[in-house]
C-alpha positions in Angstrom: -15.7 4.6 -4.6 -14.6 1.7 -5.9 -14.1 -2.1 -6.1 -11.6 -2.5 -4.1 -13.8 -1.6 -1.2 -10.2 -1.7 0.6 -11.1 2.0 -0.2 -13.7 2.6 2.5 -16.0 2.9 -0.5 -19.4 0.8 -1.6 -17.8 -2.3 -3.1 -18.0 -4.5 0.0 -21.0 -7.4 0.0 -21.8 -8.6 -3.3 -18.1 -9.1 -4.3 -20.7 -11.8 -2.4 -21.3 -12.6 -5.7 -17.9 -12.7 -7.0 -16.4 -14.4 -4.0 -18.7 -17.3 -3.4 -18.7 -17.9 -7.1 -14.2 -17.9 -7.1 -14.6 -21.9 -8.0 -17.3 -21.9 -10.3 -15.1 -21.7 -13.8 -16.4 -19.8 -16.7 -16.7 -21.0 -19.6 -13.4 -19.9 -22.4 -14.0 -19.7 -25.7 -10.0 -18.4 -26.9 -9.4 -15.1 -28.7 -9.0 -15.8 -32.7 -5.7 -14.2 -33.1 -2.6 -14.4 -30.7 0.4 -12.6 -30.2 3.8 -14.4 -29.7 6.1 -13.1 -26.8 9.4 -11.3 -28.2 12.8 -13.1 -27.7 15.2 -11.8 -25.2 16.9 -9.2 -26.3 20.3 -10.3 -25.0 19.6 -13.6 -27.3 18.9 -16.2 -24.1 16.2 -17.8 -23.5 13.6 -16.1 -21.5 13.2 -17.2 -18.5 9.3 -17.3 -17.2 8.3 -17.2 -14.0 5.0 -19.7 -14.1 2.4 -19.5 -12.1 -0.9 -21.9 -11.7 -4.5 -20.6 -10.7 -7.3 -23.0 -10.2 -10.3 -21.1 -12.8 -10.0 -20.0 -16.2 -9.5 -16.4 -17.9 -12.7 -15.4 -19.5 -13.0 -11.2 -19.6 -9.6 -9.4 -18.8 -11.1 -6.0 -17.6 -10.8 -4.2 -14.1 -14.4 -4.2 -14.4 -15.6 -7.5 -15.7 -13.1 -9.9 -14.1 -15.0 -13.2 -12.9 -12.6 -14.7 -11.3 -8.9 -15.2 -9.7 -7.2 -16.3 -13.1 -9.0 -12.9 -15.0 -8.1 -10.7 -11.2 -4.4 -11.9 -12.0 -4.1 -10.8 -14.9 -5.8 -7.6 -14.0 -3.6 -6.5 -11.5 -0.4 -6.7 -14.1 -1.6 -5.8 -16.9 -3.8 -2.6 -15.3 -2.6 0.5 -13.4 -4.8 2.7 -11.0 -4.3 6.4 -10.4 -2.5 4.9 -7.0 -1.3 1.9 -5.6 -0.7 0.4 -2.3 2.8 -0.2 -0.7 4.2 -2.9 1.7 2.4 -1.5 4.5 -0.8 -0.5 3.1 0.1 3.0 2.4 -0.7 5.0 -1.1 1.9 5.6 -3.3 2.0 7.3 -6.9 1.2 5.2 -9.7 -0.3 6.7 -12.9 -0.7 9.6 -10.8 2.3 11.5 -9.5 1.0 13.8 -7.3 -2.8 14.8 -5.5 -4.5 16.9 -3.2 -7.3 17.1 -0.8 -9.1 20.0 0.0 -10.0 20.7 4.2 -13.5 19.0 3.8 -12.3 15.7 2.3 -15.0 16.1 -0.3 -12.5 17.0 -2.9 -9.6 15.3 -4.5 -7.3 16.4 -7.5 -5.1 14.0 -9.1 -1.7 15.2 -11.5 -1.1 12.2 -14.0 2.5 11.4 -14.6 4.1 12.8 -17.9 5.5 9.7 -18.6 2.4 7.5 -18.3 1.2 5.2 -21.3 -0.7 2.6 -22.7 1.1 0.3 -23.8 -0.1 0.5 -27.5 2.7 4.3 -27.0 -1.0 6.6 -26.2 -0.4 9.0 -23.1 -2.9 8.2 -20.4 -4.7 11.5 -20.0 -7.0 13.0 -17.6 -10.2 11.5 -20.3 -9.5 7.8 -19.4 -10.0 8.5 -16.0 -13.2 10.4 -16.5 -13.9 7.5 -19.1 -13.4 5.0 -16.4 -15.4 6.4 -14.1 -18.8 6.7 -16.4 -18.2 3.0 -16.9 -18.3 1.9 -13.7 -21.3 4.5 -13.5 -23.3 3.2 -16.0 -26.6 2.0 -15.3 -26.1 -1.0 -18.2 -22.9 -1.8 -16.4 -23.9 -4.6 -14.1 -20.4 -6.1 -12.7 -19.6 -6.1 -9.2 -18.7 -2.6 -9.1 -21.9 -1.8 -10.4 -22.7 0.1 -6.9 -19.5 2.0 -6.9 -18.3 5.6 -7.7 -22.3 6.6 -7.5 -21.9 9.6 -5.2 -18.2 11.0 -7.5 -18.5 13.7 -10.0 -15.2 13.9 -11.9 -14.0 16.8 -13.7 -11.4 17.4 -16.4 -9.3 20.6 -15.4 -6.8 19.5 -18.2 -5.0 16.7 -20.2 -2.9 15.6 -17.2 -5.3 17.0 -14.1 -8.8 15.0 -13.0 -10.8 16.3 -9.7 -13.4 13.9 -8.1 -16.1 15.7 -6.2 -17.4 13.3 -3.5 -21.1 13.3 -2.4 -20.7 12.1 0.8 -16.6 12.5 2.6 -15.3 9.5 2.6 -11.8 8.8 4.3 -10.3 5.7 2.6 -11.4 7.2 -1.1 -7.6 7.5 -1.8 -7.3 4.1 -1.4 -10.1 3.7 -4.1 -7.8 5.2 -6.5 -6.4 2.4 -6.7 -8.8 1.6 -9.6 -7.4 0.2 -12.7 -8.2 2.6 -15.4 -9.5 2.1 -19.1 -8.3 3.2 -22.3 -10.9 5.5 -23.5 -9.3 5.8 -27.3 -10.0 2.3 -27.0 -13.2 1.7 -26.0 -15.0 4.7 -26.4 -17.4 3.1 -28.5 -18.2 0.3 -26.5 -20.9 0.2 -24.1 -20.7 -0.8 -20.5 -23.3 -3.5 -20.9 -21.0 -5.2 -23.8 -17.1 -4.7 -22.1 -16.9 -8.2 -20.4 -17.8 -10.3 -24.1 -16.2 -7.2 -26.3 -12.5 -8.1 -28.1 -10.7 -5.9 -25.7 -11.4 -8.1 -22.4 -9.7 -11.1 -24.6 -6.4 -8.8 -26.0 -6.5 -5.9 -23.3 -4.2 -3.4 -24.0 -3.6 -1.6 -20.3 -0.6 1.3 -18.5 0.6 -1.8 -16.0 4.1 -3.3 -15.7 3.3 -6.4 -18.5 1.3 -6.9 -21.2 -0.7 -9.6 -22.4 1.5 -11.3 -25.5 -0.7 -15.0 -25.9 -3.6 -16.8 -24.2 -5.5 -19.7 -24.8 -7.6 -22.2 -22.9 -4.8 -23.0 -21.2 -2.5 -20.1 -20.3 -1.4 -16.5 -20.7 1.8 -15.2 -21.7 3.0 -11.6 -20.4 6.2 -9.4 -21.1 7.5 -6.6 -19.9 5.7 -3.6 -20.9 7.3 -1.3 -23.2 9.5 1.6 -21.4 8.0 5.0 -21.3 9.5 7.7 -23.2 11.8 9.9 -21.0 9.3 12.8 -19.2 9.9 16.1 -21.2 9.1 17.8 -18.5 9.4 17.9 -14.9 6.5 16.5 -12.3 4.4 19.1 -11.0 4.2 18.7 -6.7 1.8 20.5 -5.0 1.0 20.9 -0.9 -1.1 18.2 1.1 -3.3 19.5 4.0 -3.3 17.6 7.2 -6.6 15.6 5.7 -4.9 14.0 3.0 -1.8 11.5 2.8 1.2 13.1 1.9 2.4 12.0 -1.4 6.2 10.8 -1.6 8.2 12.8 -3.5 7.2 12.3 -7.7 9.1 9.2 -9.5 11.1 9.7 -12.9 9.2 6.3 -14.3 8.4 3.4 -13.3 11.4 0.9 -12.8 11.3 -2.1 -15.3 10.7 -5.7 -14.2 13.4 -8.2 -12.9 11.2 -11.2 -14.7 11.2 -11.9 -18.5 8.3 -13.0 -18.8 5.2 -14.3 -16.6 2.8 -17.2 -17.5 -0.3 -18.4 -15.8 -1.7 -21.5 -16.4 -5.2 -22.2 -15.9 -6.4 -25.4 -14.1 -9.9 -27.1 -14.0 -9.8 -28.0 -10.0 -6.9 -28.4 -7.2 -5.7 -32.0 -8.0 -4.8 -31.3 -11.7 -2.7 -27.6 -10.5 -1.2 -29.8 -7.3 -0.1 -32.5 -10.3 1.9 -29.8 -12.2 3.6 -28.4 -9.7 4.7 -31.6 -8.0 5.7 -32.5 -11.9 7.9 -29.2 -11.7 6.3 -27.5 -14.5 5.4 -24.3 -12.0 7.1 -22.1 -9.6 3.6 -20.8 -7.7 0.1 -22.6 -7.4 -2.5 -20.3 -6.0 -5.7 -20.8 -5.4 -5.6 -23.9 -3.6 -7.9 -25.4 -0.4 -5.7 -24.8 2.6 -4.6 -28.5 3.0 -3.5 -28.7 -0.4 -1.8 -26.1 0.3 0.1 -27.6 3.0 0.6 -30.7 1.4 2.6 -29.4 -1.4 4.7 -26.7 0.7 6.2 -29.8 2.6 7.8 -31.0 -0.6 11.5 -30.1 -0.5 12.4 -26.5 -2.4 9.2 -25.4 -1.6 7.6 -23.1 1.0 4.2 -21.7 1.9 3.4 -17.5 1.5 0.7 -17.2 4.2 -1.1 -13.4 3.0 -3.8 -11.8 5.4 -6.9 -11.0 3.6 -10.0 -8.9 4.3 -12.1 -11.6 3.3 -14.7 -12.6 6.5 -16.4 -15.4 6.6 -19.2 -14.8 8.9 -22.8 -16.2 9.9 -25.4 -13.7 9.0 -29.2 -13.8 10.4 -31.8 -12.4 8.9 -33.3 -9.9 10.8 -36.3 -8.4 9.1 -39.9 -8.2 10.3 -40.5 -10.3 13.5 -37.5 -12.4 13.4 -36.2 -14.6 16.6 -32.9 -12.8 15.7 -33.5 -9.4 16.7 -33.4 -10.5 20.2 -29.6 -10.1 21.0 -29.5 -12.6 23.8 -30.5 -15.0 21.1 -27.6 -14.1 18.5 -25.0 -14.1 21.9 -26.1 -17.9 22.2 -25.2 -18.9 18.4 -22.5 -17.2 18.8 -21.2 -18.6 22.4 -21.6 -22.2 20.6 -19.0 -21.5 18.1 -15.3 -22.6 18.5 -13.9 -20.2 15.9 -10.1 -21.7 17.2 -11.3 -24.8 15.7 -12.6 -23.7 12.6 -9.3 -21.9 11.7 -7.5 -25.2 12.4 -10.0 -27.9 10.6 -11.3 -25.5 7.8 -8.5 -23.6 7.0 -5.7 -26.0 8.1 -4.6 -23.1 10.5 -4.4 -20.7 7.7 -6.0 -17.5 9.1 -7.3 -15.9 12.1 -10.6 -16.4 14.4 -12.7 -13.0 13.8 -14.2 -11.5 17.2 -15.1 -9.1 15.1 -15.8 -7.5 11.6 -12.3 -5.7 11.2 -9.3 -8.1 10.5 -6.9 -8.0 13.0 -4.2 -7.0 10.7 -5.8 -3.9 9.6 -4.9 -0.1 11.0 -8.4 0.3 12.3 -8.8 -2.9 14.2 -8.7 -2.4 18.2 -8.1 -5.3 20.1 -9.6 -4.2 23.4 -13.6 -3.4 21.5 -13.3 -6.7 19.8 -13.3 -8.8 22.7 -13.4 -12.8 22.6 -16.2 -14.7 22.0 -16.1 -17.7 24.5 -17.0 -20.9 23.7 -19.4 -21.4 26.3 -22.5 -23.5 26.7 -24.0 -22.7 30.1 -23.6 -18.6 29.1 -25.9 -19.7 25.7 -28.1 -21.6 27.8 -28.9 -18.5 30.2 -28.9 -15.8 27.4 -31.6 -18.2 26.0 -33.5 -18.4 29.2 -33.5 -15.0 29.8 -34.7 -14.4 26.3 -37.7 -16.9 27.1 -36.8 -19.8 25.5 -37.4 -23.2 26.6 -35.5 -26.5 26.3 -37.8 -29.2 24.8 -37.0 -33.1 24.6 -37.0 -32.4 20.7 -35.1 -29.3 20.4 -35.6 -25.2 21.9 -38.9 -23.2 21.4 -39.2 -19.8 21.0 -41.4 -17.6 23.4 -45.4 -18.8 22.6 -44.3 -21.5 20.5 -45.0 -25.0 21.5 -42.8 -26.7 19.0 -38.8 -26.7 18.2 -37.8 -23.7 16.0 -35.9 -25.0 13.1 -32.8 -23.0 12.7 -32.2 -23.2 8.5 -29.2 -22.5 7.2 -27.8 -21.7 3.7 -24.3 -21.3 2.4 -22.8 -22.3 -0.8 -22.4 -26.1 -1.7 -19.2 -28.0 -2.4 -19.0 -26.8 -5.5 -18.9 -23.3 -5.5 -17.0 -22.7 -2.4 -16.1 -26.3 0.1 -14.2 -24.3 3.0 -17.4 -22.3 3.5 -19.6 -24.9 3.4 -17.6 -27.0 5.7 -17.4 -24.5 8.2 -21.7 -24.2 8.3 -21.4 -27.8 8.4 -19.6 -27.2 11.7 -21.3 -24.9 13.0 -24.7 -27.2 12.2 -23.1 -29.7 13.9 -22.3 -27.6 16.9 -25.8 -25.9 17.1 -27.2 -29.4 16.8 -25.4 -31.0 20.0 -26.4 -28.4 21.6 -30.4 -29.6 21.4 -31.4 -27.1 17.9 -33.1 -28.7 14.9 -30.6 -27.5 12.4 -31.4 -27.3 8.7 -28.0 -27.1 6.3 -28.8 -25.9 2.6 -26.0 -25.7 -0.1 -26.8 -23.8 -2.7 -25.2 -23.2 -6.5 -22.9 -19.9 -5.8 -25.8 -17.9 -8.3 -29.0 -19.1 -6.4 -26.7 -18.0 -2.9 -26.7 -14.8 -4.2 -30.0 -14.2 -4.8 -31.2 -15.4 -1.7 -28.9 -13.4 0.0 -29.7 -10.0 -1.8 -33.5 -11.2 -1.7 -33.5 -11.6 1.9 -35.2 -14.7 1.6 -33.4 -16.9 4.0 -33.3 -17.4 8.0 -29.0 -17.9 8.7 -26.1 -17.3 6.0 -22.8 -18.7 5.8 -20.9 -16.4 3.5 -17.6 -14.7 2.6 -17.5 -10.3 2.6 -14.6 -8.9 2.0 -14.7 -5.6 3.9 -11.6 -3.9 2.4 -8.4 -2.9 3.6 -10.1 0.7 4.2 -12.8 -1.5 6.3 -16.1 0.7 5.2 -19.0 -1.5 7.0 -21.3 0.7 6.2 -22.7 -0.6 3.1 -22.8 -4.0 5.2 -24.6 -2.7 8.6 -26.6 0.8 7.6 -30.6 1.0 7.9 -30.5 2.5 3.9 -28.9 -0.4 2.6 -31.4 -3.0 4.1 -33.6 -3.4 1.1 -33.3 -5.3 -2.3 -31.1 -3.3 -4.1 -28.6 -2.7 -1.0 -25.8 -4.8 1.0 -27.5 -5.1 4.0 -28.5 -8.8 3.6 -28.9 -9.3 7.5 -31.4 -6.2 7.0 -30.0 -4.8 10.5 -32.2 -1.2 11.3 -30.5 0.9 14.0 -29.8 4.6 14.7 -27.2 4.0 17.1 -25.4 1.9 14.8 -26.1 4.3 11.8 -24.5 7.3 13.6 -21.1 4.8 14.2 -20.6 4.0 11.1 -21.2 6.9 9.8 -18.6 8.2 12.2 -16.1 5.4 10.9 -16.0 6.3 7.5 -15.5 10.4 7.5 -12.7 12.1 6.5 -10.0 13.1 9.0 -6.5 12.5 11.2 -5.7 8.6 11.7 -5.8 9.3 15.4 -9.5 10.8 14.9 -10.4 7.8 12.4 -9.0 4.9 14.6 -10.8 6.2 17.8 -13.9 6.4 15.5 -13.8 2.8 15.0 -13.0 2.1 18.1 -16.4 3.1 19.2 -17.9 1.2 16.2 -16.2 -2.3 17.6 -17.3 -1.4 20.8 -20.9 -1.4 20.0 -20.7 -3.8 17.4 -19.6 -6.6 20.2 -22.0 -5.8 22.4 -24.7 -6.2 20.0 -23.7 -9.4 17.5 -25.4 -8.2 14.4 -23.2 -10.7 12.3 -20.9 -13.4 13.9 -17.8 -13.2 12.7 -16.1 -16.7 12.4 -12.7 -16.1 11.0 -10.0 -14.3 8.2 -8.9 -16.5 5.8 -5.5 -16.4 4.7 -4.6 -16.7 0.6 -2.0 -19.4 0.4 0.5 -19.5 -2.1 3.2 -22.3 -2.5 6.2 -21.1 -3.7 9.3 -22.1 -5.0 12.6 -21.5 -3.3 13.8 -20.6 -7.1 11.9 -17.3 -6.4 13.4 -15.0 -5.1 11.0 -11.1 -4.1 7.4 -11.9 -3.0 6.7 -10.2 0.1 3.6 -10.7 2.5 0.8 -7.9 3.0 -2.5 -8.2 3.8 -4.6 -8.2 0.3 -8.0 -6.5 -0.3 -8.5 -8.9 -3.3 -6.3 -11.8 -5.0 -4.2 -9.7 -7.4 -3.1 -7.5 -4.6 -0.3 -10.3 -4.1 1.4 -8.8 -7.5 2.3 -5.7 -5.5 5.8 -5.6 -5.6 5.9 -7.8 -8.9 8.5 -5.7 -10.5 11.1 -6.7 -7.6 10.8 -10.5 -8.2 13.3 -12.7 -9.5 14.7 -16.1 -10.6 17.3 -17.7 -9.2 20.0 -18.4 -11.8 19.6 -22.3 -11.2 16.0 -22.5 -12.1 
């Protein structure tokens, strides 16, 4: 279970954290020695392929990343036992070969012969044990500090790891897709102290670059290292029907087209639009979606439109003796919202209305249990009316209340996230010409948070990113709706418990898919969250690259994917 919740595993809401707080920049303080990158060795001059970010790279760990510049970097410098392909499906990586026994319960990874760190140390079957009591710790207290709690591993031998799950879970091979850690490395350093140690400022990983100069203001990457050639061949081994056949084993991992790749770190959208309209960048990423659009129109330049999992949703609290656990009163909110026009003001038309809480792109979504939400005032009016609501000249009161109910809603401020908060101030806007007294709140990204893990607000405005394995069970079940769990709307239902339950077990795709089919089904009928919309991740790109491909991402490095096939056209 991992981060990357695209796994079907635990690392779904508060990524809250880490996703409202994507603008907030950390602060830098540069590494006191750097590397310089190695000439070509044909004698040219290396040609980078330079890419902008809007944040700065403060901790360069799979565990302790803050942010899309340190995520980056992540995803080329770190490998994962697995890795997704163009279509979502799991390919070898540092792992040439697995199995899954008939309960799903157990999975046995074969490491590659060929696989190393890139200071020449084989990756063995210890750095993926060693990764895994990281992320188990109870000092570790990074985003994936709820993951990989229910996985016993077990050492069989240098180059064979089994994970023992807990609970079945049928999108853990996608959670293999965890970076790993060198444990001859970091062995002596505890979880708590990874994200300030030296490492996450010179991290030495098994990916397709390493890391050869950073500063304040970029990062320089090469090509890693080639392998030695495998002395021996890869071991295969049979795949029951419960697992996903892996392709045949691969001789090494091809090298990189690019010489070289820098990011460059940028303090807010105006100063990364600047250099790229100066031509001192072939990518900007991390842009609002308008900014985005603006510089795509410029000539050599086009717009890379990838699908995320990332939801942004409206969440109501519905603890205690709440207003919300009336459903007839969440279908109103929810018939008041044009989610059409939010995904053409907020996002500039840059994603997809949600009528539900599995994107549309993904292999579990069904289109005919996540049926349109109307826009439609009269059906709110007579779902409210039914629930015993009445219209007052001031504003609606709630059954035995003689005054307007305030409807108070929080979502992160300008600062830490403006397209969320401008989509609540929409849907304020909305809920207010319809005759509520609506209360908008912005809040600093870390007192969001809390409130949201607290329970200690009324609505919620917020981002989830519910994986490319969509595992909404940390979001929706009964166990999770207390302090320590993910369940912010704090949600209690058997019903729902048993559905998503159902959703996440092991078994066929056809036996999966029909399993969330149900869930979808039940989940429109009773609007626990509103789903507003999928946002897309924009990337402006210049016609002088040549190899980026679209597919959906679970998280912003996901884009590097196919990294090693990109080019430069000679003229750049």
């Amino acid at each position: 279970m991992n981060r990357r919740d695209r796994a079907a595993v635990v690392a779904l809401l508060l990524a809250l954290v880490v996703i409202v707080a994507l603008v907030a920049l950390p602060s830098f303080q540069p590494p006191a020695s750097v590397a310089t990158p190695s000439p070509s060795p044909s004698g040219r001059p290396v040609a980078a392929y330079r890419e902008g970010v809007v944040g700065r790279s403060s901790s360069i760990t799979p565990l302790t990343a803050r942010g899309p510049a340190d995520r980056e970097l992540v995803a080329l410098i770190f490998s994962g036992l697995v890795r997704l392909g163009p279509n979502g499906e799991v390919l070898p990586d540092l792992a040439d070969s697995w199995d899954v026994d008939k309960t799903g319960a157990r999975y046995t990874f074969r490491l590659r012969p060929d696989a190393v760190w890139q200071d020449g140390q084989p990756v063995t079957a210890a750095d993926v044990a060693f990764t895994v009591k990281m992320l188990q710790d109870p000092e570790y207290t990074g985003p994936e500090a709820t993951s990989w709690r229910e996985v016993s591993v077990k050492i069989l031998d240098d180059r064979t790891v089994r994970f023992d799950l807990a609970t079945p879970l049928g999108g853990f091979l996608q959670a293999a897709t965890q970076p790993l850690l060198p444990e001859h490395l970091l062995r002596d350093v505890a979880a708590a102290d990874l994200a300030e140690s030296p490492f996450s400022r010179a991290p030495i990983g098994s990916g397709p670059f390493e890391l050869v100069a950073i500063d304040g203001l970029h990062a320089e990457l090469v090509p890693a290292s080639p392998p030695p050639a495998a002395a021996e061949p890869s071991p295969t081994t049979g795949v029951d029907s419960l697992a996903t056949a892996a392709p045949p084993p691969l001789p090494s991992r091809p090298a990189p087209y690019l010489d070289a790749v820098e990011i460059h770190f940028f303090n807010d959208a105006a100063g990364l639009s600047a250099a790229y309209r100066a031509g001192r960048l072939d990518a900007a990423v991390g842009l609002p979606p308008t900014s985005a659009s603006s510089l795509a129109a410029l000539e050599g330049s086009r717009l890379l439109r990838y699908p995320s999992t990332t939801l942004t949703a409206v969440y109501m609290n519905q603890r205690g003796k709440s207003v919300f656990r009336d459903v007839r009163v969440r279908r109103a909110l929810s018939a008041l919202i044009d989610r059409d026009g939010l995904v053409e003001s907020v996002l500039a038309g840059q994603g997809m209305r949600a009528d539900g809480l599995i994107p549309p792109d993904s292999w579990a979504f069904d289109a005919k249990a996540s049926k349109p939400v109307a826009l439609d005032q009269k059906a709110a009016t007579t779902f409210l009316k039914k629930a015993g609501w009445r219209k007052l000249s001031s504003g609606w009161a709630a059954p035995g209340r003689t005054k307007p109910l305030v409807l108070t809603v929080i979502a992160p401020d300008q600062m830490s996230n403006a397209v969320t908060y401008d989509a609540a101030r929409q849907i304020a806007k909305a809920w207010g010409a319809f005759g509520f007294k609506v209360d908008l709140e912005g809040l600093p990204a870390g007192e969001f948070a809390k409130r949201l893990q607290e329970g200690t607000f009324s609505l919620a405005v917020a981002d989830v990113n519910v994986g490319l394995d969509p595992d909404l069970y940390p979001l929706l079940a009964s166990t999770q709706a207390t302090t320590s769990g993910l369940n912010i709307s704090g949600i209690q239902s058997l019903v729902l418990d048993d559905k998503l339950s159902a959703a996440r077990k092991p078994g066929s795709t056809a036996a999966r898919t029909k399993a969330y089919a149900a869930l979808q089904t039940f989940l429109t009928q009773v609007q626990v969250v509103l789903p507003l919309y999928f946002r897309d991740e924009p990337v402006v790109l210049s016609e002088g690259v040549v190899g980026p491909a679209i597919r959906e991402l679970g998280d912003a490095g996901d884009r590097f994917w196919d990294v090693l096939t990109w080019r430069l056209a000679n003229d750049r």
